[in-house]
DRENPA-3360 file (N, C-alpha, C; in nm, 2 decimals, always signed):
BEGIN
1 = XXXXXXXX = -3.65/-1.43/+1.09/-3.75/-1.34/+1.14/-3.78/-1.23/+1.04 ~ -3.90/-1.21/+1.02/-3.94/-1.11/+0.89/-3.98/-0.97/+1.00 ~ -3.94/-0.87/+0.93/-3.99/-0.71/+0.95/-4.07/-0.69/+0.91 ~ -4.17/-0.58/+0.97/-4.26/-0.50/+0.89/-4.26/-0.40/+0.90 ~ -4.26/-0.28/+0.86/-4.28/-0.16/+0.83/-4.33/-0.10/+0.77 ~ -4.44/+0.04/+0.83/-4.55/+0.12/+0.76/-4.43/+0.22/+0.66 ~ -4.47/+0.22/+0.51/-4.42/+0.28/+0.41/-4.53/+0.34/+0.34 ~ -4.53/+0.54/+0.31/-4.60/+0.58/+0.24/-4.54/+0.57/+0.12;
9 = XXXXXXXX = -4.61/+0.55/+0.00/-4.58/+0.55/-0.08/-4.64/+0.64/-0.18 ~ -4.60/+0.70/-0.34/-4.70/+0.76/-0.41/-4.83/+0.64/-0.47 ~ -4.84/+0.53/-0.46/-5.00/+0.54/-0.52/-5.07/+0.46/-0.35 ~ -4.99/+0.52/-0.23/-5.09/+0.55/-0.13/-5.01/+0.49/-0.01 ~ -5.11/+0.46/+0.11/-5.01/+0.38/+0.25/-5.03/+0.23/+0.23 ~ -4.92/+0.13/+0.23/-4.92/+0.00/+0.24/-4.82/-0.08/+0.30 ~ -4.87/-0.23/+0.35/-4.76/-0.23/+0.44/-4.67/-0.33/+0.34 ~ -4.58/-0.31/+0.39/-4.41/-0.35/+0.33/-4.36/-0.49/+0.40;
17 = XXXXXXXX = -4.33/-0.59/+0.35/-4.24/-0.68/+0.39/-4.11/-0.66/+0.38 ~ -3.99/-0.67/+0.48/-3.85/-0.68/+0.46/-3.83/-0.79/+0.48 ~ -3.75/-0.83/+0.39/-3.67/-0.95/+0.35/-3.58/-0.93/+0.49 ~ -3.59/-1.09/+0.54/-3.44/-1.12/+0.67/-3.34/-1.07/+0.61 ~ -3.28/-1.00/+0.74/-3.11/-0.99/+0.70/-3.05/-1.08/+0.71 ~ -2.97/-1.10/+0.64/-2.83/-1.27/+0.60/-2.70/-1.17/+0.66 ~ -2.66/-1.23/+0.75/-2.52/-1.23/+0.80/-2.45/-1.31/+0.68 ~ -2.36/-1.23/+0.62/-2.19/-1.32/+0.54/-2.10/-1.28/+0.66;
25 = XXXXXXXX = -2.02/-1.40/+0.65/-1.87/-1.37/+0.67/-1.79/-1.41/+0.58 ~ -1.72/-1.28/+0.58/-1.60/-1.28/+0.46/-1.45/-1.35/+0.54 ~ -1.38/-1.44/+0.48/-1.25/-1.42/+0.51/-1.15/-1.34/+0.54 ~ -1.08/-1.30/+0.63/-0.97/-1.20/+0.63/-0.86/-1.23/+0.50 ~ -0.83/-1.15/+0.42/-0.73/-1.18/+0.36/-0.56/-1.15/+0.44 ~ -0.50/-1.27/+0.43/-0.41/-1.36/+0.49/-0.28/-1.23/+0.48 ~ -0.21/-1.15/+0.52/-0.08/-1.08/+0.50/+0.05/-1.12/+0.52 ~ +0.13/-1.15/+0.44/+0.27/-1.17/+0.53/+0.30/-1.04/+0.66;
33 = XXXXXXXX = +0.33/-1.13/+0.76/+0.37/-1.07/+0.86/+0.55/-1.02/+0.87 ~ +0.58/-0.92/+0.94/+0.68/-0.89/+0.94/+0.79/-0.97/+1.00 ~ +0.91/-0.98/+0.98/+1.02/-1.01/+1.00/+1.06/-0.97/+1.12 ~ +1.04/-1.04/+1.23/+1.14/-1.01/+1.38/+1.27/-1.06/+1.43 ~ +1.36/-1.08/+1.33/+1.48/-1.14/+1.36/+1.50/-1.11/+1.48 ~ +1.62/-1.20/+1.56/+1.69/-1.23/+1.65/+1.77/-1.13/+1.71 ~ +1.86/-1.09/+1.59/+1.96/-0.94/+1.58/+1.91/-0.86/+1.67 ~ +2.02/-0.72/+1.65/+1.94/-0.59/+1.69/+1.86/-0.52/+1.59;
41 = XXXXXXXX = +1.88/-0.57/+1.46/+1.82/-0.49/+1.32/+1.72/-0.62/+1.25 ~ +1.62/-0.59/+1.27/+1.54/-0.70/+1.17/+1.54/-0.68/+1.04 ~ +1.51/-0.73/+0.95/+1.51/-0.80/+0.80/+1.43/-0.68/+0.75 ~ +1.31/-0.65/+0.83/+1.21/-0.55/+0.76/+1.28/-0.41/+0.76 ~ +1.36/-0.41/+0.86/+1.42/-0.22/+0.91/+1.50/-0.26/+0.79 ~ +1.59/-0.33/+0.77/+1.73/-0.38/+0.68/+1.67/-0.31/+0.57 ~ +1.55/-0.37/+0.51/+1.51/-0.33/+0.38/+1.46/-0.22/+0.40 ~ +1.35/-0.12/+0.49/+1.26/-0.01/+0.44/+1.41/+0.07/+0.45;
49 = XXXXXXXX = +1.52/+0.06/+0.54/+1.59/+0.15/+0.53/+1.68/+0.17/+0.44 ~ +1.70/+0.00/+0.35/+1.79/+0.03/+0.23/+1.71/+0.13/+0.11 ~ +1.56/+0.13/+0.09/+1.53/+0.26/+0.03/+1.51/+0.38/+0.03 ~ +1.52/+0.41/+0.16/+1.58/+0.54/+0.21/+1.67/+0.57/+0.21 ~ +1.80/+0.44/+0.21/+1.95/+0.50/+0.22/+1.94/+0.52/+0.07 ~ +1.91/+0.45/-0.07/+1.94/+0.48/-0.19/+1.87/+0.60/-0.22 ~ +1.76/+0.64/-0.18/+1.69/+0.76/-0.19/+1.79/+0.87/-0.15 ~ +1.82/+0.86/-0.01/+1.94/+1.02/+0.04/+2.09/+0.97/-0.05;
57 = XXXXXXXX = +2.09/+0.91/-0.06/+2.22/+0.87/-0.15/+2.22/+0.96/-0.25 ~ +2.13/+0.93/-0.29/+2.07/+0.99/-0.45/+2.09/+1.16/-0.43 ~ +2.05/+1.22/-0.33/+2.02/+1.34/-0.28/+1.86/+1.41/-0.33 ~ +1.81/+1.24/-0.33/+1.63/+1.34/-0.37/+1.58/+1.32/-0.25 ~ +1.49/+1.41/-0.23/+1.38/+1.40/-0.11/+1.30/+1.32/-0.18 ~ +1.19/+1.26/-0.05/+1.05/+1.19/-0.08/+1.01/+1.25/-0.18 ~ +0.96/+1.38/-0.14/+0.86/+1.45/-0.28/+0.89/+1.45/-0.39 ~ +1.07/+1.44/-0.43/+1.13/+1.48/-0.57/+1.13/+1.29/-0.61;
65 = XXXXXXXX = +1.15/+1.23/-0.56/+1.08/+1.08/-0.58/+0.99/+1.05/-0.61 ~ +0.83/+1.08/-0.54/+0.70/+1.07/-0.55/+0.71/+1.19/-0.74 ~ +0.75/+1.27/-0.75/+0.70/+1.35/-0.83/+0.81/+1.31/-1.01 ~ +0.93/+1.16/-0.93/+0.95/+1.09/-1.08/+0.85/+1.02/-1.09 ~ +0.76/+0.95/-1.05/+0.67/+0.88/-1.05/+0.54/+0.88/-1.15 ~ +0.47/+0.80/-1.21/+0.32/+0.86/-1.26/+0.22/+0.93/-1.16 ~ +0.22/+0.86/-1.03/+0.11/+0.87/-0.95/+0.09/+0.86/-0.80 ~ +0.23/+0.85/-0.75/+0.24/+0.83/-0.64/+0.26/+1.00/-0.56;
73 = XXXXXXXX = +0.20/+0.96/-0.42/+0.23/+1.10/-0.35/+0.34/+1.05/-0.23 ~ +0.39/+1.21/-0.18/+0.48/+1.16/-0.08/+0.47/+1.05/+0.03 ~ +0.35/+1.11/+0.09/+0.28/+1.03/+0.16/+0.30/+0.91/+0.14 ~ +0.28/+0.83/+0.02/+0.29/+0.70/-0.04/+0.48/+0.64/-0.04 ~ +0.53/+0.75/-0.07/+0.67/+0.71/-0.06/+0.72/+0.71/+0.10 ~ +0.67/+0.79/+0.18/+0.68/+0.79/+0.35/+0.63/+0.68/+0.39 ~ +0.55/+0.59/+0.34/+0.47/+0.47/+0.42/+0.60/+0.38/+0.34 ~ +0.61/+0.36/+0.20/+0.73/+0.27/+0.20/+0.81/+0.25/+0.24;
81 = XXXXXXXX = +0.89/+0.37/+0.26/+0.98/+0.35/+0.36/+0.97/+0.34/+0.48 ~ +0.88/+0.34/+0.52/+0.86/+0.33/+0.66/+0.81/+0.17/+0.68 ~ +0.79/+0.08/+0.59/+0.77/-0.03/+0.60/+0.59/-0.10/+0.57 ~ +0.53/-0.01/+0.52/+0.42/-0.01/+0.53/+0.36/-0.08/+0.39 ~ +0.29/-0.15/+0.41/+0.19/-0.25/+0.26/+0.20/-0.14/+0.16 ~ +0.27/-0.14/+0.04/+0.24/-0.10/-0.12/+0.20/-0.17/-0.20 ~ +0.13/-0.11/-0.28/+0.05/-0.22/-0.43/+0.17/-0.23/-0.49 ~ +0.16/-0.37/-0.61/+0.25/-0.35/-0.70/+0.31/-0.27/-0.75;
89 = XXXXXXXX = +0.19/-0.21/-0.78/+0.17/-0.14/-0.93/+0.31/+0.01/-0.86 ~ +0.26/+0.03/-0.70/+0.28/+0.15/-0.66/+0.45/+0.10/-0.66 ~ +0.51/-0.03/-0.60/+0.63/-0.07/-0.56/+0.69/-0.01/-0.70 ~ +0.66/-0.10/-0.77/+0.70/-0.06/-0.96/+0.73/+0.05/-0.97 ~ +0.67/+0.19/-0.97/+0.66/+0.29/-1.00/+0.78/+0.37/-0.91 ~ +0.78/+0.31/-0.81/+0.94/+0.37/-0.72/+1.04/+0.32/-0.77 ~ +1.04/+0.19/-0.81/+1.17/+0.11/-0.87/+1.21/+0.18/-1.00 ~ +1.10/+0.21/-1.08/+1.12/+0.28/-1.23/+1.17/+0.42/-1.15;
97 = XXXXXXXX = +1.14/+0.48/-1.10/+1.21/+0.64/-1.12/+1.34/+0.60/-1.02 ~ +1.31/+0.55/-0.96/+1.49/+0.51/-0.84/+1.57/+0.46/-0.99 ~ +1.50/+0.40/-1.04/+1.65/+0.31/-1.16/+1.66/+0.43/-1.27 ~ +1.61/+0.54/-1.30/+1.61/+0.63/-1.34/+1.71/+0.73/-1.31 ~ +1.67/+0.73/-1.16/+1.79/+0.86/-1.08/+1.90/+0.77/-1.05 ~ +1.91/+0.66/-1.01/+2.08/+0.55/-1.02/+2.15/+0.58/-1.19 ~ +2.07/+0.57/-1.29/+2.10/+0.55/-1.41/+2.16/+0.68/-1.40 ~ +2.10/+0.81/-1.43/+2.16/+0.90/-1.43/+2.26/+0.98/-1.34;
105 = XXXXXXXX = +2.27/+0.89/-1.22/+2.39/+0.92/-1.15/+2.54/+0.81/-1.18 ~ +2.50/+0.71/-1.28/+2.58/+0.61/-1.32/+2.61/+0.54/-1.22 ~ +2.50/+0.51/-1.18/+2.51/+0.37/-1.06/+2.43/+0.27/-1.14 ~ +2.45/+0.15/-1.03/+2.36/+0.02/-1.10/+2.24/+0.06/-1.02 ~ +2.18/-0.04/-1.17/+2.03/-0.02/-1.08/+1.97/-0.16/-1.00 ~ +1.86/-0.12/-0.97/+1.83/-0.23/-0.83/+1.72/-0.29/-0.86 ~ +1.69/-0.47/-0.77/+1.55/-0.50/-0.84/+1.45/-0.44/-0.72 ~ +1.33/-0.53/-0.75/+1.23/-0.45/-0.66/+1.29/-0.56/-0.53;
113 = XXXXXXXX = +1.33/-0.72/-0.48/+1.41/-0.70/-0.40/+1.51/-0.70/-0.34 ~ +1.56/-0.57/-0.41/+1.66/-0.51/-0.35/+1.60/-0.39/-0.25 ~ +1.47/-0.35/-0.27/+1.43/-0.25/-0.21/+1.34/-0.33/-0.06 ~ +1.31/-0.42/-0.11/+1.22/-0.52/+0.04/+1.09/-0.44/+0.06 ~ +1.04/-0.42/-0.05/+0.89/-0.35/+0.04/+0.79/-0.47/+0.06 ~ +0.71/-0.45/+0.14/+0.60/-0.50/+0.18/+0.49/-0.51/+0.10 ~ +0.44/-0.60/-0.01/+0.36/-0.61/-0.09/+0.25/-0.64/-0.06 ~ +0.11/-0.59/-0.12/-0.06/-0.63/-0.07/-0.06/-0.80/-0.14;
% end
């Protein structure tokens, strides 16, 4: 079905054709779903809370975390642990300053899973 519509324009009034609108549908991009073990502790809590327990281990807050980082804000480190989708790039950037603060407290350091985050 075509539209029409009166358009003034500068070299005067004429009428306008609109091109039909085309419906797309896009695919949903597909996410791993969360882990609901059987237990009383599922797989997902296991992990967001093993990087919170190496974080208070450590004795850094979120903030002093987010601010070893290039780019991450608290915020960003609060949705990690809280089990929430991080980009790579973002997962990376917690593993580099955690293996940082283990290093300098002369602990071993950890891979990314050891931390279990939830990747896009």
């Amino acid at each position: 079905m075509l539209h029409f519509h009166y358009r003034k324009g500068y070299a005067g009034n004429h009428l306008q054709e609109e091109a039909p609108m085309l419906h797309c549908f896009v695919q949903e991009t597909l996410y791993r779903k969360p882990f609901t073990g059987s237990g009383s502790e599922s797989q997902r809590g296991r992990f967001m809370n093993q990087l919170k327990q190496i974080r208070e281990s450590l004795g850094v807050s979120q903030e002093g975390l987010a601010r070893r980082t290039r780019s991450i804000t608290t915020r960003t480190v609060r949705n990690a642990e809280d089990g929430k989708r991080v980009t790579n790039d973002t997962a990376t950037q917690i593993l580099e300053a955690l293996n940082v603060l283990l290093t300098e407290h002369s602990r071993p350091t950890v891979t990314l899973n050891d931390l279990g985050l939830t990747l896009y």
